[in-house]
N, C-alpha and C positions, 0 to 999 in steps of 0.2 A: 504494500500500500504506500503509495507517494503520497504528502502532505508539504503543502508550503512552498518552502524553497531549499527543497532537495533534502528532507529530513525524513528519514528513511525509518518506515514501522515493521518491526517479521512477524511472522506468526509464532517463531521462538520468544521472540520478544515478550509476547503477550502469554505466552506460555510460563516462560520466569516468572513473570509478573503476578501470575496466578498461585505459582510455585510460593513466592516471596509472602504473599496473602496465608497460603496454606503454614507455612514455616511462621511468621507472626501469631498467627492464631495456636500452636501447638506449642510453642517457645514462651514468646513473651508474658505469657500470665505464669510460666512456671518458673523462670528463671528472673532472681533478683538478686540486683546490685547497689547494697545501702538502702535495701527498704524501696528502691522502686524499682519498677520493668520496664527494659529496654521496648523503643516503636521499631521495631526492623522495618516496617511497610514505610513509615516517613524516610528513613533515610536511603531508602530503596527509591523511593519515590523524588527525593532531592538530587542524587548520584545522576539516576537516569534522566531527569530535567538539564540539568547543569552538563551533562556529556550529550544528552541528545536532539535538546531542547523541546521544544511548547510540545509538540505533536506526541513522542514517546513520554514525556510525563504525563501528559493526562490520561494515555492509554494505560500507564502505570500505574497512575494514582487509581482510577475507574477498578481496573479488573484485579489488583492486589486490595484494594479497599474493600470491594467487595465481596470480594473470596472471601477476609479475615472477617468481615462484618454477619456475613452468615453462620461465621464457626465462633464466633463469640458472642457473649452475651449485653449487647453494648444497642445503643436504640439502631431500628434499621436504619440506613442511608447516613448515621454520623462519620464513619470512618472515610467512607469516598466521598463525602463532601470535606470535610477536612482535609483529606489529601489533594481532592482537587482544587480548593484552594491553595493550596502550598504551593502545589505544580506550575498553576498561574503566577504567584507570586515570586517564587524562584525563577520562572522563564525574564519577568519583567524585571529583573533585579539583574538578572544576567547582563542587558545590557548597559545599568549601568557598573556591575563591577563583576565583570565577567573577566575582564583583566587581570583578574586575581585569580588563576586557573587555580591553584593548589589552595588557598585562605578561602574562596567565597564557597564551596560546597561548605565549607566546616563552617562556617558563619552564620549559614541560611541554616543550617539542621540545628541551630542554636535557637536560634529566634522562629525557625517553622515548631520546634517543639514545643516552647512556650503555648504557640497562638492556639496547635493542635490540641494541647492540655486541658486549655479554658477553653475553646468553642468544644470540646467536649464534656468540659462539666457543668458549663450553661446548655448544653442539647439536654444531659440527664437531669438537669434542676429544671426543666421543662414535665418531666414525663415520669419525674421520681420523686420521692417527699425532699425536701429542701438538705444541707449540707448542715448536722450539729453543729461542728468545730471550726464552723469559717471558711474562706479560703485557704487551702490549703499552697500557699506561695511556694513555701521549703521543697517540697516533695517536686512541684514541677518544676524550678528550677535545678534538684538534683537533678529531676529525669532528663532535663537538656543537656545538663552536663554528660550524662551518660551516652546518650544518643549523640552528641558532639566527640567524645571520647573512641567511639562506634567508628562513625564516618572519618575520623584523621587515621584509624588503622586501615579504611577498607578504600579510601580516596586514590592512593597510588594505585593499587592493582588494579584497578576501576580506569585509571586516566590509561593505563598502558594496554590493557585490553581493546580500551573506546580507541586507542589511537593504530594498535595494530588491525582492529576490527573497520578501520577507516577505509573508505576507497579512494583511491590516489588519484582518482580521474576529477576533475571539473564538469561543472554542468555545462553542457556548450548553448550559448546564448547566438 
C-alpha cells in the first residue's frame, strides 16, 4: 500500500503491529518496574512514526491499539485512540525536531506517555467511579521514565534496521 509521498505500508508491517498489541496485552500488566508497567504498544507506536512517518504510525497505532484493547481490560477504543493520537503528534513534531534523529524518538515516548497516562484515566473516570487518592502524578511520570528508558535501548537497533530496510532508489518525479 502506497501512502503520501512514498511512505511505504507491508502487510508485515501490520502484522508486527498486531504482534506488538498481542505482546503488550500478555506483558505489560504482568511485568513491573518500580511499581508500574511498561506501554510497549506507545513506544512501538512512536519508533514506527518517527522511522516511518504519519502513514505507518497510524497503521500502528490502529491495529496494535486495538489488538491490546481487546485482550485487556481497559474501556473499548481508549488505547487506539490514544495511540492514534501520539502517532499524529509524533509525525507533526517530527518536522519540527526530526533533526534530532537519535534525542526526539526518546523525547516524544517521554511526553507521549504522560498524555497517554491521563487521556486514559480521564476515558476510565468517565465510565468508572471516580479516583480515591487523587491524581496519581508519581506513578505516570515513573511510567514515562520507564517507557523513555525502553525506547533509548531499542532506538538504535530500530534506526539501523529502518535504515538497512530502506530503498536506495528515489521516487522519480
Amino acid at each position: 500500500m502506497e501512502f503520501g509521498q512514498g511512505t511505504q505500508i507491508s502487510y508485515t508491517g501490520v502484522l508486527f503491529a498486531v504482534l506488538i498489541g498481542v505482546l503488550h496485552a500478555a506483558v505489560a500488566p504482568v511485568v513491573t518496574v518500580a511499581g508500574v508497567h511498561p506501554n510497549i504498544a506507545l513506544v512501538a507506536v512512536v519508533l514506527a512514526t518517527a522511522l516511518g512517518g504519519f502513514g505507518p504510525g497510524v497503521i500502528w497505532a490502529f491495529a496494535a491499539g486495538l489488538t491490546a484493547n481487546l485482550l485487556v481490560r481497559e474501556p473499548l477504543g481508549s488505547i487506539p485512540l490514544g495511540l492514534l493520537l501520539v502517532a499524529a503528534a509524533v509525525a507533526g513534531g517530527d518536522r519540527l525536531f526530526g533533526r534530532l534523529a537519535w534525542a526526539y524518538p526518546v523525547a516524544a515516548v517521554f511526553v507521549a506517555s504522560i498524555f497517554v497516562d491521563a487521556l486514559s484515566l480521564g476515558i476510565l473516570q468517565l465510565v468508572d467511579e471516580p479516583l480515591a487518592g487523587g491524581f496519581p502524578f508519581q506513578r505516570i511520570v515513573s511510567a514515562a521514565f520507564l517507557n523513555t528508558m525502553i525506547v533509548a535501548i531499542v532506538v538504535l537497533p530500530s534506526r539501523l534496521l529502518a535504515s538497512r530496510n530502506a530503498s536506495d532508489e528515489g521516487t522519480a518525479w
